[in-house]
Structures are given as C-alpha cells and as structure tokens.
MARSELUM-885802 format. One record per atom (N, C-alpha, C, CB): y, z, x. Coordinates in pm, whole numbers. Glycine has a CB too. Layout:
BEGIN
<py=Y; pz=Z; px=X>;
...
***
This chain:
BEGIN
<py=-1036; pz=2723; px=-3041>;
<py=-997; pz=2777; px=-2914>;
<py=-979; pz=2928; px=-2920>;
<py=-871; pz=2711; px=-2866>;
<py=-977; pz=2947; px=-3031>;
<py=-912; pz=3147; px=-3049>;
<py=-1028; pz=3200; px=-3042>;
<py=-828; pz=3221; px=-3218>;
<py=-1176; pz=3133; px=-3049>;
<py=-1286; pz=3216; px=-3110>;
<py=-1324; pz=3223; px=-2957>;
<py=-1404; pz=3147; px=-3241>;
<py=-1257; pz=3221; px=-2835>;
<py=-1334; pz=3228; px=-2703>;
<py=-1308; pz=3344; px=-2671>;
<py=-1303; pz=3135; px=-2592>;
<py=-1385; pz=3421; px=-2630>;
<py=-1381; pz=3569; px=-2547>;
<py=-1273; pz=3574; px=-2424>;
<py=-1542; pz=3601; px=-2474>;
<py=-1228; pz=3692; px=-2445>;
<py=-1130; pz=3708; px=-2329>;
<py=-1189; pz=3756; px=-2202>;
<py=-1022; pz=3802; px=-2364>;
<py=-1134; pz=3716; px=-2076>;
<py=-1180; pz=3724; px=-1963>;
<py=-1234; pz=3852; px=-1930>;
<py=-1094; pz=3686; px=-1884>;
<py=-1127; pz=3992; px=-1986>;
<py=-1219; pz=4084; px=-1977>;
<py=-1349; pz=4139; px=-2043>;
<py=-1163; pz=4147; px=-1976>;
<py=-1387; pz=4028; px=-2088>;
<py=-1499; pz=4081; px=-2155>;
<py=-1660; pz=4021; px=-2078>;
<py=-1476; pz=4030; px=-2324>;
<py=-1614; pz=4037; px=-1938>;
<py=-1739; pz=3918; px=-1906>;
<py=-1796; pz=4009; px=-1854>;
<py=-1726; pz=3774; px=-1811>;
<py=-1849; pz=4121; px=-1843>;
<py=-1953; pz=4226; px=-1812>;
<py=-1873; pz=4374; px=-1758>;
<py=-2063; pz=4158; px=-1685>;
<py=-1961; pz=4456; px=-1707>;
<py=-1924; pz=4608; px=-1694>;
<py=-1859; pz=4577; px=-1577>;
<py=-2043; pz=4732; px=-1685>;
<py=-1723; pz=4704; px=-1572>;
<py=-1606; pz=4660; px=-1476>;
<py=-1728; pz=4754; px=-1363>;
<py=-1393; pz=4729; px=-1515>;
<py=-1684; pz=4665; px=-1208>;
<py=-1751; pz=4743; px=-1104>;
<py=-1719; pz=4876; px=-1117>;
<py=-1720; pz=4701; px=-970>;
<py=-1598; pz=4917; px=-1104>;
<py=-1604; pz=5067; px=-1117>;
<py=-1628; pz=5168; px=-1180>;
<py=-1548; pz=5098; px=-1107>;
<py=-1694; pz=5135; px=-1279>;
<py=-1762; pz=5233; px=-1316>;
<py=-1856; pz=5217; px=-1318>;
<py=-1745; pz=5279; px=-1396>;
<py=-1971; pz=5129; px=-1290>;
<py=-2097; pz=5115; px=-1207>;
<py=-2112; pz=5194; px=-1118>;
<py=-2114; pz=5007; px=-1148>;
<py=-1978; pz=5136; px=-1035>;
<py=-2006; pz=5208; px=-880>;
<py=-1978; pz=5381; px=-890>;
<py=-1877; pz=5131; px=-747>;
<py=-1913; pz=5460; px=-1023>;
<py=-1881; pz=5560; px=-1023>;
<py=-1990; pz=5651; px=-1063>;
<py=-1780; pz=5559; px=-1081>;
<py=-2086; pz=5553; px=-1134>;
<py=-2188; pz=5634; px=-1218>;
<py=-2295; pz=5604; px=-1077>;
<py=-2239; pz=5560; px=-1409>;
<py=-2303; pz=5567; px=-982>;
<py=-2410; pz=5529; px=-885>;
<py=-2333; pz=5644; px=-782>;
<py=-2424; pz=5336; px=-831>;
<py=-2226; pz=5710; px=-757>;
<py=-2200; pz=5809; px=-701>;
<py=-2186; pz=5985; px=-796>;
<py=-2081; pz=5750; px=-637>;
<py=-2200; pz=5918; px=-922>;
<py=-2259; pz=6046; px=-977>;
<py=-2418; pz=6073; px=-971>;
<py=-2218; pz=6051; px=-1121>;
<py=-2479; pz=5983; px=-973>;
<py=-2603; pz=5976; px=-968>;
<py=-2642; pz=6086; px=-796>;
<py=-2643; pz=5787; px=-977>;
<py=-2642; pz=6022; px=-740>;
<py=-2620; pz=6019; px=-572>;
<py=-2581; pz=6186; px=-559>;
<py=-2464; pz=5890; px=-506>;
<py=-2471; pz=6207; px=-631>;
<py=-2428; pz=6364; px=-640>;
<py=-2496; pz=6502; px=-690>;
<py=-2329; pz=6363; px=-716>;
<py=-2557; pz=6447; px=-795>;
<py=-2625; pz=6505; px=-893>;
<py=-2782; pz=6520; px=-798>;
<py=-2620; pz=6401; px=-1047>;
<py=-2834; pz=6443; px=-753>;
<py=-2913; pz=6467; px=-615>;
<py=-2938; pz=6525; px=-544>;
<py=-2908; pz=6437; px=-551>;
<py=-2777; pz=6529; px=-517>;
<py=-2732; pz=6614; px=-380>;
<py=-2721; pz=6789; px=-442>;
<py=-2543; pz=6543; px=-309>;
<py=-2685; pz=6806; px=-507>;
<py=-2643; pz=6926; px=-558>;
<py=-2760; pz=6990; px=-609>;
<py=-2538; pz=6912; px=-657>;
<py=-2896; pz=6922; px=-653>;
<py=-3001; pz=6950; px=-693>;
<py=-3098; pz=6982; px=-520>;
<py=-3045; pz=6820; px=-806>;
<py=-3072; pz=6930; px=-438>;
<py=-3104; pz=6937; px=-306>;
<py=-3097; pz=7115; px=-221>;
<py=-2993; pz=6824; px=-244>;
<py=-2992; pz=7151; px=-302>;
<py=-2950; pz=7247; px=-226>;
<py=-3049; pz=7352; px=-222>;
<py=-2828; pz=7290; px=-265>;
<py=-3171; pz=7366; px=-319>;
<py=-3231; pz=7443; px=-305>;
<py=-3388; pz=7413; px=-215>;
<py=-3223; pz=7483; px=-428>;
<py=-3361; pz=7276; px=-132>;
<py=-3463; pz=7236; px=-47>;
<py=-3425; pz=7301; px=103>;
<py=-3474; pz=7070; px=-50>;
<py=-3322; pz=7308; px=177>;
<py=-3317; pz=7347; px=311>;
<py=-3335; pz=7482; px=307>;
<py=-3198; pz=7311; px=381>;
<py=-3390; pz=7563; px=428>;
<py=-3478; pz=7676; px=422>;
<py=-3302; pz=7791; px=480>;
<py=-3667; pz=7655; px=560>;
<py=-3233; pz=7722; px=546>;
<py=-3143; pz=7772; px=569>;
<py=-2998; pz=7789; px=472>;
<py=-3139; pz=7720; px=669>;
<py=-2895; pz=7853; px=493>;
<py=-2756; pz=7882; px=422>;
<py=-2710; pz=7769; px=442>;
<py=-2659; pz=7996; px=469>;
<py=-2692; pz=7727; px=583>;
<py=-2604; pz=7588; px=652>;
<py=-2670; pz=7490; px=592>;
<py=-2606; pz=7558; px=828>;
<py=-2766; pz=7459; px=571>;
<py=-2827; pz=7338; px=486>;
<py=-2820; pz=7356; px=336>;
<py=-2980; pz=7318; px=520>;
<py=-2816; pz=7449; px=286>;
<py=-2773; pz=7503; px=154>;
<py=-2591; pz=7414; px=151>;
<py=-2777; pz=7721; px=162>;
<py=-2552; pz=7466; px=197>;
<py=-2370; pz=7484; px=202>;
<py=-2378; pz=7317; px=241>;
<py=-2272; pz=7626; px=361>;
<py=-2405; pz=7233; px=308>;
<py=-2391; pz=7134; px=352>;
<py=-2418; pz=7018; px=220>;
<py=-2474; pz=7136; px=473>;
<py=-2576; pz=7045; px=210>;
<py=-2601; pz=7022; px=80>;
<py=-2473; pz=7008; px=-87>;
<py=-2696; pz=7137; px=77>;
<py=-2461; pz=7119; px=-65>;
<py=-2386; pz=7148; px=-226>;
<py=-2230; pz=7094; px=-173>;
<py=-2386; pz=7365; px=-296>;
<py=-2183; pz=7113; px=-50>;
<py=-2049; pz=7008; px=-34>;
<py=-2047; pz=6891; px=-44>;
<py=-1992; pz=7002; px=71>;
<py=-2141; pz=6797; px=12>;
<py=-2201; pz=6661; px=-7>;
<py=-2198; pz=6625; px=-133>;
<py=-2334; pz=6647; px=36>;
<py=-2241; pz=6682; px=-232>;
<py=-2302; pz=6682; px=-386>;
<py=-2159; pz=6722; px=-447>;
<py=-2450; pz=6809; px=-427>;
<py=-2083; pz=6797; px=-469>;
<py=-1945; pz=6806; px=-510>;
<py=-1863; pz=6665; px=-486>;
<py=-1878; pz=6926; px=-428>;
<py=-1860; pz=6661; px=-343>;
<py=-1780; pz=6555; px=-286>;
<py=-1809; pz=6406; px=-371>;
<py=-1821; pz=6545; px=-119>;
<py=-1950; pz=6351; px=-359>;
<py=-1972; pz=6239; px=-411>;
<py=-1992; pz=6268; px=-553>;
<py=-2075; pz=6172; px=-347>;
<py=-1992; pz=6409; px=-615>;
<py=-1941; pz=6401; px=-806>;
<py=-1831; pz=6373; px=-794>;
<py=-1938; pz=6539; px=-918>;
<py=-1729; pz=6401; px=-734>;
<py=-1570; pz=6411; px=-744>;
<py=-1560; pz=6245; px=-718>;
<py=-1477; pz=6530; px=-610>;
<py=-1572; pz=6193; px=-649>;
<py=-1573; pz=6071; px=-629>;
<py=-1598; pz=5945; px=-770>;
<py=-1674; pz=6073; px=-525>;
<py=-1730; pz=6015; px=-747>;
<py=-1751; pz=5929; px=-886>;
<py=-1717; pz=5938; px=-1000>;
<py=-1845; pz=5916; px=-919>;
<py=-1630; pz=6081; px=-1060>;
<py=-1561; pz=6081; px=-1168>;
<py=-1465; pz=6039; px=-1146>;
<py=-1548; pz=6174; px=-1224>;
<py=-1383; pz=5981; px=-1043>;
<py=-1255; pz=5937; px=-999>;
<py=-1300; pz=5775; px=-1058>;
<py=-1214; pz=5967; px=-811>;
<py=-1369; pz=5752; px=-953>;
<py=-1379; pz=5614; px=-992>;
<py=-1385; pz=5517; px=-1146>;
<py=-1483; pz=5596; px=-931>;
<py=-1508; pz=5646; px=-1202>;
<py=-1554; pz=5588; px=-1327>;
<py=-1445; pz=5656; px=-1413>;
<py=-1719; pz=5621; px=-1370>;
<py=-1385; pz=5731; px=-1402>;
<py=-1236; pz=5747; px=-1507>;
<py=-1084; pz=5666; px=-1488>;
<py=-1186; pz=5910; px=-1491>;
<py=-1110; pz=5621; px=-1321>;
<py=-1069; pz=5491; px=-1262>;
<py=-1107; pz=5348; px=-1351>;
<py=-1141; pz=5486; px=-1117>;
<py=-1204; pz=5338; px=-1389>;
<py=-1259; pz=5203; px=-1400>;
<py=-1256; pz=5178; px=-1562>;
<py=-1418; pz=5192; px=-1330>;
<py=-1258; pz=5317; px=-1608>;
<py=-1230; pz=5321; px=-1759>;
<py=-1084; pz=5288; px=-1812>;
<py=-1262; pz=5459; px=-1808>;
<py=-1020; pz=5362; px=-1733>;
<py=-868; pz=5334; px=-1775>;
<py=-817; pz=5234; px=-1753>;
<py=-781; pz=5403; px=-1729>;
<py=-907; pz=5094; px=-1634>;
<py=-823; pz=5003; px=-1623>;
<py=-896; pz=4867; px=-1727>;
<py=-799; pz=4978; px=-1455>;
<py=-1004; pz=4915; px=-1785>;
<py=-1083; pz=4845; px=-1901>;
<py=-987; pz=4869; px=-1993>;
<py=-1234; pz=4899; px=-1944>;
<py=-964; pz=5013; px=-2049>;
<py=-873; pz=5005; px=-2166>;
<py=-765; pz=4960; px=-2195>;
<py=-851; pz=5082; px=-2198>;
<py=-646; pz=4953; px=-2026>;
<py=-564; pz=4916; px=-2019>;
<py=-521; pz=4773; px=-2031>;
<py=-550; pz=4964; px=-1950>;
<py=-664; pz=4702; px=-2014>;
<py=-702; pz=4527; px=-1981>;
<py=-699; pz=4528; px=-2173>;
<py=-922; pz=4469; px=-1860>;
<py=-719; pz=4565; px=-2217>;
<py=-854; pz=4592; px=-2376>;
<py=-660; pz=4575; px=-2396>;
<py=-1017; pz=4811; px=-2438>;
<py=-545; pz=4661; px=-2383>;
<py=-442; pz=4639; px=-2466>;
<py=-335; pz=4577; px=-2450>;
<py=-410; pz=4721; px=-2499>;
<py=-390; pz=4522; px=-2317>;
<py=-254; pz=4397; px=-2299>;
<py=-371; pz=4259; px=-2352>;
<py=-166; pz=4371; px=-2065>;
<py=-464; pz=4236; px=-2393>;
<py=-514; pz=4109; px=-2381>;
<py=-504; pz=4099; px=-2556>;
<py=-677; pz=4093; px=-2290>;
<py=-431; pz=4226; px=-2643>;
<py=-391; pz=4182; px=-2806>;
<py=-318; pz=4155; px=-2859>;
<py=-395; pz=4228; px=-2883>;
***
C-alpha cells in the first residue's frame, strides 16, 4: 500500500500550464509592438504584452508554490 503515488503526483498542476500559455501569449504581444505603423498601436501593443507576462508569472510562480507546498505536507 506505501508503494502507491500520492495524489499530487497525477500530472502538471493547471497553473502553471495556464501561466506558461499566458507567458507565451505575452511574449507575442511584446514582440508585436514593432508591427503597428503607429505610436498608439505600438503603446497598446507593449501594455497588452507586459500585462499578460505579469499575469503569467503570477500564476506559474502561483502554481509552483502550491506544488511545493503539496510536495511537503504529503512527507
């Protein structure tokens, strides 16, 4: 019975999936900025692209800490 895996171990926690799919998304965006012919599409651009990096390092440093935190109550 001891040799069974613990519950947290049954695949990648959503959030940091979902954090690395809004870094992705960001990294995009911020690479974008040099497509609109204008400043306002520039500026719009590179806020968008900040916003959803910030996000997704939240999440995925979110999603890490509550893996590790799972990782040291389950010993």
């Amino acid at each position: 019975m001891e040799d069974m895996k613990p519950k947290g171990d049954s695949g990648p926690n959503p959030l940091e999936v979902m954090g690395l799919f809004w870094i992705a998304l960001g990294i995009i965006m911020v690479v974008a900025v040099y497509a609109p012919p204008t400043m306002f599409g520039k500026l719009t651009n590179l806020a968008a692209g900040v916003i959803l990096l910030a996000i997704g390092l939240i999440a995925l440093l979110k999603g890490r800490a509550k893996r590790i935190s799972g990782e040291i109550e389950n010993e």
